[in-house]
C-alpha positions as CSV (number, residue, x, y, z in Angstrom):
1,X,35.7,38.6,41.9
2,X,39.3,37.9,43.4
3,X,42.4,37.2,41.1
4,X,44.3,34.4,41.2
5,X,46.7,33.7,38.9
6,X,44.3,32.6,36.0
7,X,41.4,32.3,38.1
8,X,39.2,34.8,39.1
9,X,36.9,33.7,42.4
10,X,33.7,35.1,43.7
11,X,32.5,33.4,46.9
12,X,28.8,34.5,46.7
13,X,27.3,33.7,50.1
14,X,28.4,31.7,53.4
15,X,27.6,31.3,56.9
16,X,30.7,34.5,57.5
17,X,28.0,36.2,55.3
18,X,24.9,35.2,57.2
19,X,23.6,32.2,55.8
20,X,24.4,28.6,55.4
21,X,26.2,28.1,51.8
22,X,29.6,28.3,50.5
23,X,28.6,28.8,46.8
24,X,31.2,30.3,44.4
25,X,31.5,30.9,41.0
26,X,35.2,30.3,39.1
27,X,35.8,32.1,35.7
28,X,39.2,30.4,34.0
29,X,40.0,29.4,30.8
30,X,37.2,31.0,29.2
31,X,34.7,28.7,31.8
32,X,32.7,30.2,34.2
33,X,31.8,27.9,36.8
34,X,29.3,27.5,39.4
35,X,30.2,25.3,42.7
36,X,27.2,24.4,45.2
37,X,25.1,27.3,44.3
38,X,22.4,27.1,47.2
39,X,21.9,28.6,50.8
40,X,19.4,28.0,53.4
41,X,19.3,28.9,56.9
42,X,18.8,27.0,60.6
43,X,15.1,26.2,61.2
44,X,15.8,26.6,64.8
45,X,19.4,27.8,66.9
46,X,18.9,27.6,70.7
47,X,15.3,27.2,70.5
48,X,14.8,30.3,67.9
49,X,13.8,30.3,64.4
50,X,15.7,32.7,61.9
51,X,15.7,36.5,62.5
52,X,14.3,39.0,59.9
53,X,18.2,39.9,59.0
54,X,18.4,36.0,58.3
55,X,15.5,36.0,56.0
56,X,16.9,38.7,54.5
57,X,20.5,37.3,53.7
58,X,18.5,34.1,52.7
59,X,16.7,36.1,50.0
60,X,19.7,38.1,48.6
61,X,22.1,35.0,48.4
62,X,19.5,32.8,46.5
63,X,18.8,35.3,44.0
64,X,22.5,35.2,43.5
65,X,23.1,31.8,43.6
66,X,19.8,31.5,40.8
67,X,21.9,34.3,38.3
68,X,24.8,31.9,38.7
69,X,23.2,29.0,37.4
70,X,21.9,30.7,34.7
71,X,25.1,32.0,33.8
72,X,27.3,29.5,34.6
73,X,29.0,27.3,31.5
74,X,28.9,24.2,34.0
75,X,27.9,23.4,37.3
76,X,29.2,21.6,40.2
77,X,26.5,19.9,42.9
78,X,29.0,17.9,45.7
79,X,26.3,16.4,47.4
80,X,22.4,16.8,48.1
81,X,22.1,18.6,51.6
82,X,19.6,21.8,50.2
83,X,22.4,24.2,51.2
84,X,24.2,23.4,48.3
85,X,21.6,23.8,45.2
86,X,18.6,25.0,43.8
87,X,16.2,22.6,44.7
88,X,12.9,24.4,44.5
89,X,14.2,25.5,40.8
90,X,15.4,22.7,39.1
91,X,14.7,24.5,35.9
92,X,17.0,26.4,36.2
93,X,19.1,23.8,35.2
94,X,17.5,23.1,31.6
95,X,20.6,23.1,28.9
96,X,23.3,23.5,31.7
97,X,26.1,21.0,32.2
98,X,26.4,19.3,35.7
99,X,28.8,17.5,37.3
100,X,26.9,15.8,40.7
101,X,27.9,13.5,43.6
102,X,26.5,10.2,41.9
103,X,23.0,9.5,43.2
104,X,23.3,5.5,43.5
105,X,26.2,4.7,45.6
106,X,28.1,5.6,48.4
107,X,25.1,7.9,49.2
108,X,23.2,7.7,52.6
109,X,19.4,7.5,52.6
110,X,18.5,10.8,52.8
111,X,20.7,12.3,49.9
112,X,19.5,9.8,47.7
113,X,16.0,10.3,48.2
114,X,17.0,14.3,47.3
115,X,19.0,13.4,44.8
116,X,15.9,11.6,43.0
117,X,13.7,14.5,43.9
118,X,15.8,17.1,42.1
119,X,17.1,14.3,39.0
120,X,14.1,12.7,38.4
121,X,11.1,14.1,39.7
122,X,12.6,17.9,39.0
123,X,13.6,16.9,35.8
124,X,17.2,18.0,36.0
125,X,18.3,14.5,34.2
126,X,16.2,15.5,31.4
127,X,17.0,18.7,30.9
128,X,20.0,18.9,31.3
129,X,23.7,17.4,30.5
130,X,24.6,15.4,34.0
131,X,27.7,13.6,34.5
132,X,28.2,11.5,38.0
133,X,31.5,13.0,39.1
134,X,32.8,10.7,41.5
135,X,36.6,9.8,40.9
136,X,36.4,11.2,37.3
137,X,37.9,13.8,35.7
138,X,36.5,15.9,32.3
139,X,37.4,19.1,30.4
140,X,35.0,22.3,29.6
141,X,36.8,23.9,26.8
142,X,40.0,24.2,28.4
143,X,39.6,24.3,32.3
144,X,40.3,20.3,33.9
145,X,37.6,19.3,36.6
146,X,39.2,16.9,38.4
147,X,36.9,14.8,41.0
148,X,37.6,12.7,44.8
149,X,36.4,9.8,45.4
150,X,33.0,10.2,48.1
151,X,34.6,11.4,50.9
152,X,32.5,11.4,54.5
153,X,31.1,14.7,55.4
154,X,33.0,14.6,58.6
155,X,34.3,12.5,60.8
156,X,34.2,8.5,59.1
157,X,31.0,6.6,59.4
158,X,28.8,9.7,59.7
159,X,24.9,9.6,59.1
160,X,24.9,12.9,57.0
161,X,26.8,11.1,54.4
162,X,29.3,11.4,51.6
163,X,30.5,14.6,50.0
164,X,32.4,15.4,45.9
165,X,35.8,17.5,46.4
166,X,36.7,19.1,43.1
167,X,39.4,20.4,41.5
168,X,39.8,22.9,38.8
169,X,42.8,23.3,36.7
170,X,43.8,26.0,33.8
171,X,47.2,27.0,32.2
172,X,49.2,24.3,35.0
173,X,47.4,26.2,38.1
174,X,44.7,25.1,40.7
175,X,42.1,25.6,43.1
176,X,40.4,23.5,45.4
177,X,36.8,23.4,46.9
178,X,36.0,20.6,49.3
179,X,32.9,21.8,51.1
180,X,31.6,19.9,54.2
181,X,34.8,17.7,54.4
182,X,34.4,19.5,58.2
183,X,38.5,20.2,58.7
184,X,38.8,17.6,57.4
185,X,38.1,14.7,59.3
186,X,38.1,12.2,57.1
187,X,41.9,11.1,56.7
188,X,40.5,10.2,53.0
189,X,40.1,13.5,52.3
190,X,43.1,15.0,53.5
191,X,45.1,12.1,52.0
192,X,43.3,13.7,48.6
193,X,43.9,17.3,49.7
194,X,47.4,16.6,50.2
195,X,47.8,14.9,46.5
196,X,46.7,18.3,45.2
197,X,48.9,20.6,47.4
198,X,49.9,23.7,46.1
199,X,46.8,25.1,44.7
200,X,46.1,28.6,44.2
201,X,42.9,28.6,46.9
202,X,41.7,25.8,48.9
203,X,37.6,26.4,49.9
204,X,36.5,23.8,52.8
205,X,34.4,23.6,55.8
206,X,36.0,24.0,59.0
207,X,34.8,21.5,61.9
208,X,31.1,22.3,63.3
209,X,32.9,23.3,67.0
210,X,29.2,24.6,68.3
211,X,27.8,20.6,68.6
212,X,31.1,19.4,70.3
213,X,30.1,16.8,72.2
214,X,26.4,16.5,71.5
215,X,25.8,15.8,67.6
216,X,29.1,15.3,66.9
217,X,31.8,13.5,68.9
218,X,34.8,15.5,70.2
219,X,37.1,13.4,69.0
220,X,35.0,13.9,65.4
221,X,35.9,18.0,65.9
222,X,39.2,17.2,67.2
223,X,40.2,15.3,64.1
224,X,38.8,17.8,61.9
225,X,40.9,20.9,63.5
226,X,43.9,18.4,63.4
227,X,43.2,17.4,59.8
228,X,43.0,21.2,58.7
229,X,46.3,21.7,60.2
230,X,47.8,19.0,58.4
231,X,46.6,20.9,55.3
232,X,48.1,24.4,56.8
233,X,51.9,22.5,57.3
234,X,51.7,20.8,54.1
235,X,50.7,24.2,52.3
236,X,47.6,22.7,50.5
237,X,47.3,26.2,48.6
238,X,48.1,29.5,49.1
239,X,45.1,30.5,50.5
240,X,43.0,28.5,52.1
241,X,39.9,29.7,53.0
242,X,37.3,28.0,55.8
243,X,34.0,28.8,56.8
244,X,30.5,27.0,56.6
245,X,30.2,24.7,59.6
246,X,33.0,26.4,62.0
247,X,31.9,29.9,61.3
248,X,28.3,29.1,63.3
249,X,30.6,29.4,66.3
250,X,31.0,32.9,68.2
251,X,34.4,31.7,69.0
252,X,35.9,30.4,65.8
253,X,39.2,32.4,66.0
254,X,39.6,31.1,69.5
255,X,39.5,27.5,67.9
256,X,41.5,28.5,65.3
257,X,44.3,30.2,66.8
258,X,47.0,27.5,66.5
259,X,45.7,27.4,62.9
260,X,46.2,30.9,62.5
261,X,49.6,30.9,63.8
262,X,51.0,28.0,62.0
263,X,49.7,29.6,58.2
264,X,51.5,32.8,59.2
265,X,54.6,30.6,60.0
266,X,54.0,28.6,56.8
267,X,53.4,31.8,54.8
268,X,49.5,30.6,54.3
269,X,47.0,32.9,54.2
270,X,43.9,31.4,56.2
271,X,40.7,33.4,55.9
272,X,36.9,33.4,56.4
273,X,34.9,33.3,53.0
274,X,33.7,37.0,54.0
275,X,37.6,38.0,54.9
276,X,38.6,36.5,51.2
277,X,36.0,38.6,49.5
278,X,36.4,41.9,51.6
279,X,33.7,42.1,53.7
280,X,32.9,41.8,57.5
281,X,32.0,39.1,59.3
282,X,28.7,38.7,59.5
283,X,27.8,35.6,61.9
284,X,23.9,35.9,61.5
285,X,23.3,32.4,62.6
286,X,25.7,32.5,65.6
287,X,23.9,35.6,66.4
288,X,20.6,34.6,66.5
289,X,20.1,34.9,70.5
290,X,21.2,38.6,70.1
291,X,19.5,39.2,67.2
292,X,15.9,38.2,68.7
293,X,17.1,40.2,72.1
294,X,16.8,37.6,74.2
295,X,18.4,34.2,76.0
296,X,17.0,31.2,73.7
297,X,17.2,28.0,74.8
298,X,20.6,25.5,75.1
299,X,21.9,24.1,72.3
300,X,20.2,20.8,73.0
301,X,16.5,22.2,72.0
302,X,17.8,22.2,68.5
303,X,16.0,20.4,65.5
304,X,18.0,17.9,63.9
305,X,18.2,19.4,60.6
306,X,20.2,21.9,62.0
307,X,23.3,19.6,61.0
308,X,22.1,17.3,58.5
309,X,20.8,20.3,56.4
């Protein structure tokens, strides 16, 4: 766990840790708190399927992200890409209170036909004490979840959908998560973002810079690297820490450099999820054509899952 202020922040897998998630767990106000508790990993990068140090990483982060659910006073779910829960465990969930991206509308095919696998079908709804979050805000004992409005998971207009952004307050402080916002692009979501400036720690997904140009426009990428400097000059938080989507590129800190230079000018520290938490990079997924010893294929023999998750 990190301190911050009131809040102490564990940051429990992420693609800087070797698989895709950016689950974290929040203890404040007497709460503990569990944000997007799932990882999964690339069915195929450059033609390759995961490496053994993948699978490995896979396994340790979801028994992690399993303890946390169990021991977690509430949970957050800010959308339904698998990443980002436990859906092959939806028991897990019995007796637990959940705040999820609402099911029904502003919700693309796709994440509403997962969301009625793990609701319904899992028996989540049932089981357990779920509250659509959109736009809402609700108290656990004495910690304030605050909740966006969908924002796109991206650029506007983009087939992967809608995501949640949350915000958690105790004793007059904050932090911020806003996972797959992807810089952000969405001027939405960094209108929102900007609303709640000065938080203790902002968690987001940076732009996915390794499908430039062939799943996702430049422009898209552009907008989200512009959007996250925005956040940087307006000092969202104090920390802002991005990963996920970025970190699957070799050269993130290349892309990031103007970033990096404009939160040491602003006194902001910007860091990976695996930097925040004291560890090494560890770019597994980025790595895969080392890993396997050998050339792969171009980026363009990639399933489509790879993004969509």
């Amino acid at each position: 766990m990190v301190r911050l202020g009131p809040f102490d922040v564990s940051i429990l897998a992420a693609d800087s840790m070797g698989v895709r998630s950016l689950a974290t767990v929040v203890n404040a106000c007497g709460v503990r708190l569990g944000i997007d508790l799932g990882a999964s990993l690339a069915p195929r990068r450059y033609g390759l399927p995961p490496h053994e140090l993948e699978l490995k990483a896979l396994e340790r982060a979801l028994e992690k992200a399993a303890e946390e659910v169990q021991a977690s006073d509430a949970i957050v779910i800010t959308h339904y890409h698998y990443d980002h829960y436990m859906r092959d465990r939806p028991e897990l969930y019995s007796g637990k209170r959940l705040f999820v991206k609402d099911p029904e509308h502003n919700i693309n095919w796709s994440q509403r036909g997962r969301a009625r696998r793990f609701l319904v079908e899992g028996g989540v709804a049932r089981s357990a004490s779920v509250s659509y979050a959109d736009g809402q805000s609700f108290r656990v004992g004495d910690l304030t979840l605050d909740f966006s409005q969908a924002v796109w998971h991206g650029e506007p207009g983009t087939k992967v959908g809608r995501v949640l952004m949350v915000r958690a307050r105790c004793n007059d402080e904050s932090i911020v998560f806003a996972s797959d916002v992807q810089g952000p692009a969405d001027p939405q979501a960094v209108e929102q973002l900007r609303a709640w400036a000065g938080a203790r720690l902002l968690v987001l997904s940076g732009p996915p810079t390794y499908f430039a140009g062939f799943k996702v426009p430049e422009e898209a990428v552009q907008r989200g690297l512009e959007g996250l400097m925005e956040l940087i000059r307006a000092r969202a938080a104090e920390t802002i820490v991005v990963d996920h989507h970025l970190l699957r590129d070799l050269a993130y800190r290349e892309r990031l450099a103007p970033h990096l230079q404009a939160a040491e000018e602003e006194g902001v520290r910007l860091l990976t999820a695996a930097e925040f938490m004291g560890v090494e990079v560890n770019q597994l997924e980025a790595r895969r054509k080392e890993l396997w010893g050998r050339e792969g294929k171009a980026e363009g023999g990639e399933a489509e899952e790879d993004y969509g998750e």
